[in-house]
N, C-alpha and C positions, 0 to 999 in steps of 0.2 A: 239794765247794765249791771255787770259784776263787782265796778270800780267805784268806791264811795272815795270822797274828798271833800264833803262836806258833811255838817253834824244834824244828823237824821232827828225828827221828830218828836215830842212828846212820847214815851212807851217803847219805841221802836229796841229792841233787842240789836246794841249793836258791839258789843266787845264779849271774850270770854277770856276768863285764865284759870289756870290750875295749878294747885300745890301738890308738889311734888316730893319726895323726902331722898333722891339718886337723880339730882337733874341729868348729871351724864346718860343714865337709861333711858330717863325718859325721853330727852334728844334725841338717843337712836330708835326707840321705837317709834317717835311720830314723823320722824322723817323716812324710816322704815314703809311709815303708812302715805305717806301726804307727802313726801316730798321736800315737806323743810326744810331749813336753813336757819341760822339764829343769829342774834346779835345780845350781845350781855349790854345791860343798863342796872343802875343802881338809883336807886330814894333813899327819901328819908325810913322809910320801912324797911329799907334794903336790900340788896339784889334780886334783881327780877332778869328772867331771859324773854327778847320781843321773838315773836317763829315768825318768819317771813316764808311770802313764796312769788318767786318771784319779784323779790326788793320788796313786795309790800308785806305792811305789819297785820296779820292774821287774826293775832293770840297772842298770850304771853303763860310760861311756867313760873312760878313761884317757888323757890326750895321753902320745905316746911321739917320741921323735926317729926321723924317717925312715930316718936312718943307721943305727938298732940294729932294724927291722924284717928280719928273716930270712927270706925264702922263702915258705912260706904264713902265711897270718893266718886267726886261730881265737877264734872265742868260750872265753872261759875258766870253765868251770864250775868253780863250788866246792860241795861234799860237806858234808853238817853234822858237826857233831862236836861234843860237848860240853865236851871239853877240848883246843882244840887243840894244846897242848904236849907234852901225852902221845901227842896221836895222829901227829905230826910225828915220835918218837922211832919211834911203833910201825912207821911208814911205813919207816925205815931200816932199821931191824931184819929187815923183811921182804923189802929186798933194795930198795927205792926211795931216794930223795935229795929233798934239800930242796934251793932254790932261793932262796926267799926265807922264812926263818927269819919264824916265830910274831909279830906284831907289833899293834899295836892302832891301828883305824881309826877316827878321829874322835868316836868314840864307840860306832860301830855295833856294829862286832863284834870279834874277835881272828881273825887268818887268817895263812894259810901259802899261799906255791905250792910245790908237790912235784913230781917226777918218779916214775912205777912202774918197775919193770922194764924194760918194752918203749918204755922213750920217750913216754910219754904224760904232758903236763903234765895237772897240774889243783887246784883250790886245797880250802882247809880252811876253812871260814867256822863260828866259833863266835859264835852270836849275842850281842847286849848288848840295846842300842834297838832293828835289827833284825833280825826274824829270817831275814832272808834275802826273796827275791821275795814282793812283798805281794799281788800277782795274778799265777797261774797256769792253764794249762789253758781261756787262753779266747781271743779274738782280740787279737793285737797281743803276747802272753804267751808264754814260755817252758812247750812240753809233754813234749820231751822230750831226754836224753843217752844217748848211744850209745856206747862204744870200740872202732873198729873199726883193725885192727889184721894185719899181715900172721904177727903169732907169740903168736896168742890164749892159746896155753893159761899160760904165764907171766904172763900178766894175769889172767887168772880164777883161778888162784892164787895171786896177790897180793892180789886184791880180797875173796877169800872168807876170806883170813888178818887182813886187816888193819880189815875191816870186816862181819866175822862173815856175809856174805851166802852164799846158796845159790844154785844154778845148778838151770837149768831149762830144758829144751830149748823149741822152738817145733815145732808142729806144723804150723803156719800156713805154714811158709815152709822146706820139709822138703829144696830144693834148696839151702841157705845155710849156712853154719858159723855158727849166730849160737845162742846162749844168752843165757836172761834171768838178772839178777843179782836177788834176792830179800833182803829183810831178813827179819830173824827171824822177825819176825810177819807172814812170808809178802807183804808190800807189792812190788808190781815198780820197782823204780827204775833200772832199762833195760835195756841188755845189752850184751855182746861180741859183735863181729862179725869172726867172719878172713876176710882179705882179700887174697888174696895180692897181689893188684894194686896194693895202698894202698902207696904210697911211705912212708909212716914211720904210727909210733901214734899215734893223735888221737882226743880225745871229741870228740863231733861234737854240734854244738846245732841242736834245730831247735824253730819257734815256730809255736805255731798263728796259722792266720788263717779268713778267713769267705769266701773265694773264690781259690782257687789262682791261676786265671788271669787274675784281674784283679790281684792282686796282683804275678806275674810280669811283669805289663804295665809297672805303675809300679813293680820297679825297673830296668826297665830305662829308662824314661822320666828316672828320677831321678840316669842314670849308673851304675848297676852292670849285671848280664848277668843272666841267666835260663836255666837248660834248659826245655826242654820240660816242659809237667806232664804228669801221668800218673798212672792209677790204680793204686794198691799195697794190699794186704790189709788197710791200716788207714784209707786215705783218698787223696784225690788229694793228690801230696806236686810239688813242684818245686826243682833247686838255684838256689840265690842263690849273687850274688859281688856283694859292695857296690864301693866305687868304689878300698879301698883292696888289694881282692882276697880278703878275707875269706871264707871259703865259710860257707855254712851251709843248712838247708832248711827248708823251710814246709808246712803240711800242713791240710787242711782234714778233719774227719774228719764221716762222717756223723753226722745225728742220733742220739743215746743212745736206746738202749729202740727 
């Protein structure tokens, strides 16, 4: 099912947001793409926009000052956690850093951003009101995170210390240094990818949609860029860059069953 309303598991990948420095653009390009709708909310951080589709909560954008944007821009995935102040310490312990220390979000949840090992941000969402993306896995939705990473094996034993997960090779893709990350109870919630090519560590977001190449059309129509789609073992995928450089990719997967 696509509709979560309860708070997913240990690791599980279940919110994303992005900072933004033109929220009004960025608004029109990702409803441009996906369809969205927004609602403004504000914190103690202060303001943030929720993206809904269909009434439920997606995402969220962030305005950021242009000046403090750094080099690439990235979707920020957050990881569930049931306690995120214990698991901010355990993050540490395991050889990662905090960034933005455990705080509480308007109601929603309690979250952290951290850094791993290998340079790779990514945050801690402990649910309250929500539990994180209330539609997944379907067009316009977040289906999946990736780490792809030029010094894997320090990341996968980071992630397998710090979030109890198991590694699992792919068969599918037997030219690739890529390993799935596994929770306990055997669920895949993505995987490591080495890269040597990849200029620094990054999880990587990518969202389903209902047609690659129309998709890629309007965004490039809307201001941002497109590669090429193409077919890959799990669906036609193609990368995006929105308009403030953001990368990320989209993937249409065949029929189920």
């Amino acid at each position: 099912m696509s509709e979560i309303s309860i708070n997913q598991p240990l690791g599980t990948p279940t919110w994303i947001d992005l900072g933004v420095p033109d929220p009004d653009r960025a608004k029109a390009f990702y409803r441009a793409l996906f369809g969205w709708e927004y609602a403004e909310r504000s914190a103690a951080t202060g303001p943030f926009t929720l993206c809904l589709l269909r009434g439920r909560r997606v995402a969220a954008l962030r305005p950021v000052d242009a000046a403090d944007v750094e080099g690439e821009s990235w979707w920020l995935p957050y990881l569930a956690t049931d306690d995120c102040d214990a698991a901010a310490k355990r993050i540490v312990e395991c050889g990662g850093a905090v960034l933005v220390p455990p705080s509480d979000v308007a109601g929603l949840a309690r979250t952290a951003v951290v850094v791993d090992p290998v340079g790779a941000r990514f945050g801690l969402w402990q649910g309250r009101t929500l539990p994180g993306c209330e539609l997944v896995n379907e067009p316009g939705t977040l289906v999946r995170n990736d780490l792809a990473s030029p010094d894997p094996e320090p990341a996968r034993r980071f992630y397998t210390a710090v979030f109890d997960f198991t590694l699992d090779g792919n068969d599918d893709l037997p030219d690739f240094d890529f390993t799935f990350l596994r929770r306990p109870d055997g669920h895949e919630i993505g995987g490591v990818f080495g890269d040597p090519a990849a200029p620094a560590s990054r999880w990587q977001t990518v969202f389903e949609v209902a047609d690659t190449d129309e998709l890629a059309a309007r965004a490039v129509a809307a201001g941002g860029t497109a590669g090429t789609p193409e077919d890959a073992p799990y669906g036609r995928t193609a990368a995006i860059t929105d308009p403030f450089g953001t990368a990320f990719s989209v993937i249409t997967r065949p029929p189920a069953g």
